[in-house]
N, C-alpha and C positions, 0 to 999 in steps of 0.2 A: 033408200040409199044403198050402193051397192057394197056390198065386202070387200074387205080389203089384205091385200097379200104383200110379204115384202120374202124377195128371195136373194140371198147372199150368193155370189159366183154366180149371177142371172144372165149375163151378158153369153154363156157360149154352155151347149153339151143340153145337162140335164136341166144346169139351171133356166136355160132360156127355152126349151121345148116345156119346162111348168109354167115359166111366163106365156107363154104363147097359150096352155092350155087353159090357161085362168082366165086370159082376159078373152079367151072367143068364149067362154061359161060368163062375161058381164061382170067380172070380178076388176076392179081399180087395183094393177100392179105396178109396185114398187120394185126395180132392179137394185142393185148392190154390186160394184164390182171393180176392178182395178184395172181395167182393158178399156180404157175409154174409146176406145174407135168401135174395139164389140158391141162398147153401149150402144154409144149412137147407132149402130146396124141396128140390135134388136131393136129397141125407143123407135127406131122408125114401123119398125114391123106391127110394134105393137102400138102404135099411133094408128095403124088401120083396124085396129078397132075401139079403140077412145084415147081423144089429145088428152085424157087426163092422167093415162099412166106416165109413168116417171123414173127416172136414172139418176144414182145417187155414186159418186167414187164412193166407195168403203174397201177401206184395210180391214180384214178380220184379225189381223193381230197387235191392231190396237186398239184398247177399249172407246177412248175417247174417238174414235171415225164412228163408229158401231156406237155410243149413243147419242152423238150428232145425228146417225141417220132417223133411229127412235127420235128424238125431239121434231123432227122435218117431220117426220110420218105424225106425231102428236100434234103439230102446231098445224097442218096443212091440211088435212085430214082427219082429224081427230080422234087418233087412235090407229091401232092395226087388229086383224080377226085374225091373219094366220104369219107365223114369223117361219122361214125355210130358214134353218144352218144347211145352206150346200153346199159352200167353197169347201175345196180341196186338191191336195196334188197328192202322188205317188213316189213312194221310196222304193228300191229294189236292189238288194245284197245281201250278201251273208254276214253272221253277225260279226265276222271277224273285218271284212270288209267297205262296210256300212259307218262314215265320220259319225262323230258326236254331235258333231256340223248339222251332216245329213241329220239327224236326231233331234236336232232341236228345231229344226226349219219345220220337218213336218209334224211333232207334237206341238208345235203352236198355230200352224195353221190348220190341222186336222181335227185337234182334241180341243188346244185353247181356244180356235174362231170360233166352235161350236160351245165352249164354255161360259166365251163372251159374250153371243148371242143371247144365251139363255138367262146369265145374266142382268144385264142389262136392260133385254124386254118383259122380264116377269114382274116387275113392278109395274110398268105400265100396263100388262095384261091383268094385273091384280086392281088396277086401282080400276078400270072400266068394266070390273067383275067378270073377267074369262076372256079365253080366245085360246089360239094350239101355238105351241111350239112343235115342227117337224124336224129331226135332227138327222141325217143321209150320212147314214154309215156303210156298210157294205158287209155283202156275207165272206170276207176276211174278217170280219168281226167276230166270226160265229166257228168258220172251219179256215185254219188256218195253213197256208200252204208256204212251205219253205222257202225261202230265199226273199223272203218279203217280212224279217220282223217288225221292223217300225212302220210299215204301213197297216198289219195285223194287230198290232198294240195299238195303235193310235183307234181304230176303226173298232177293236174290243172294246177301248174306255169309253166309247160316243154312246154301243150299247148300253153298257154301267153306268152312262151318265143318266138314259132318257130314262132307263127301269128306276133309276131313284127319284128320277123327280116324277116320272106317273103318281108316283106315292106320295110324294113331297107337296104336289099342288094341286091333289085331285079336290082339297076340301077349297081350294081357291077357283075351282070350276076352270082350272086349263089345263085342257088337252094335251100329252106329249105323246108323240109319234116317235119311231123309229124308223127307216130306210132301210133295206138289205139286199142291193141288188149285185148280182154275179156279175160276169164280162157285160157288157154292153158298149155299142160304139158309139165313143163320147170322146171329147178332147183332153181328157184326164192325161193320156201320154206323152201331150204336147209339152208339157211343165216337168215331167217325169225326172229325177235320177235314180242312176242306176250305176252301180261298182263296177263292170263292164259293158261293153258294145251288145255282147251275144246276147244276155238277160234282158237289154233293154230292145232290142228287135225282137225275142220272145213273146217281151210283154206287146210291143204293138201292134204284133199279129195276132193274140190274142183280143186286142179290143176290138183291132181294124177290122175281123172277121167273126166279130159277133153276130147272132143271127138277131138278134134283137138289136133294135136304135133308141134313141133316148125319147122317141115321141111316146114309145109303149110305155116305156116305164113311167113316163109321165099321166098317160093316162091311169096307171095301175095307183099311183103314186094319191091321183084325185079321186078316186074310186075309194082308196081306202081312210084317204082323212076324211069325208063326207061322210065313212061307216064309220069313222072315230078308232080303227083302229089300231090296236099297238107298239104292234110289228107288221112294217110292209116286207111281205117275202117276192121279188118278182119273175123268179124263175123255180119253176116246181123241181128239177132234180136238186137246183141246189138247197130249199125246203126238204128234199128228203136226204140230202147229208147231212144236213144238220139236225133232223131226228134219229137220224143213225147212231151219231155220233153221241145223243143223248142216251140212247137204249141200249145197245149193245155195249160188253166189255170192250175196254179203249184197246187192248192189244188184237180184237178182230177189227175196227174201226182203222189202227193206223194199217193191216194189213191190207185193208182194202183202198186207202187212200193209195200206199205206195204202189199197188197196180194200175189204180188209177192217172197214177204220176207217170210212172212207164209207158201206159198208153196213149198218154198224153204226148209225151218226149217221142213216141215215136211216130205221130201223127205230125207233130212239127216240123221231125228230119225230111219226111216225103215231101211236105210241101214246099220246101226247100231245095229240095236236088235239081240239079241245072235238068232240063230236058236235053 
């Protein structure tokens, strides 16, 4: 019988290039997602390579959608081998600017969908004795960059979440993964708010012109739950920020960040100026 995957936000970006990467590896995937026309696109896509995978509506921030989808996955199926927390969206402001609005929208879909997942399917990965939880947080989780707190909070706590339960459920033989990928071009900006116009065109040229797409990190993504392991990094400079950031005193660390923000800021005015 083959494995079986269930991915939250499946229908567009990251979530639906690991559907797509699972079921051409023979794996039976389960979508999750609130875009029901996306669904139906992917579900068709991945109907060409088994009518068995499947699209489920799920809210991540409501428990009861998320363990309706676990019971459909348990009664239909019986059971799941890997659970994806992927849904997510983007906040971008400064702290004085950024509602409490904005604040709670994305700590419940960022921190709580990913809380509810885990939740929710640890009993049933308990009681069929193992399987992984992968939790997709991002390297703002790790190196934090200004004008983005509640999207660096929310992506800090998913780390703090997955490192307590590694520990929490390694004697129940399930797996918890981390995520930590840098820019990549994915639909993340589509959902995006942001305190002004200019910050949130920043950020979409920042994804829109990643040099990486969500197929790589998909593959990196399968590569490393298959090694089991438990932090995915998938961009090597940004893996050495964040050992930097470990080693070094923090007052050469933020000097180097604020260079790095400079060079940044000034590589976006150029590609901007009218010819």
């Amino acid at each position: 019988m083959s494995s079986r995957i269930f991915i939250t936000g499946g229908a567009s970006g990251l979530g639906r290039a690991l559907a797509e990467r699972y079921a051409r590896a023979g794996w039976r995937v389960c979508i999750g997602d609130l875009d029901l026309a996306r669904c139906a696109q992917t579900l068709a896509a991945l109907h060409a390579q088994s009518p068995l995978n499947h699209a489920l509506a799920c809210d991540v921030t409501r428990e009861d959608a998320v363990q309706a989808a676990a019971d459909w996955l348990q009664r239909e199926w019986g059971g799941v081998d890997v659970v994806v927390n992927n849904a997510g969206v983007a906040q971008m402001g400064g702290i004085e600017e950024a509602s409490l609005a904005d604040w709670q929208w994305i700590v419940d879909i960022n921190l709580l969908g990913v809380v509810r997942g885990c939740k929710v399917f640890t009993p049933l990965l308990r009681a069929q004795g193992g399987g992984k939880l992968v939790n997709v947080a991002s390297m703002a989780g790790l190196i934090h960059m200004p004008q983005a707190a509640a999207y660096n909070a929310t992506k800090a706590a998913v780390v703090a979440l997955t490192e307590t339960l590694q520990l929490e459920l390694e004697a129940d033989r399930i797996g918890v993964t981390v995520v930590c990928p840098a820019f990549f071009r994915t639909a993340l900006a589509e959902n995006m708010r942001a305190s002004n116009p200019q910050l949130a065109s920043m950020t979409k040229r920042l994804v829109e012109r990643a040099r990486i797409g969500p197929d790589e990190i998909a593959q990196q993504v399968f590569d490393g739950v298959a090694r089991g392991d438990t932090h995915i990094f998938t961009h090597p400079e940004a893996r050495r920020a964040w050992r930097l950031k470990r080693y070094l005193p923090y007052r050469w660390y933020l000097a180097m960040m604020r260079k790095q923000l400079a060079e940044l800021a000034a590589r976006m005015q150029r590609k901007v100026k009218p010819r």
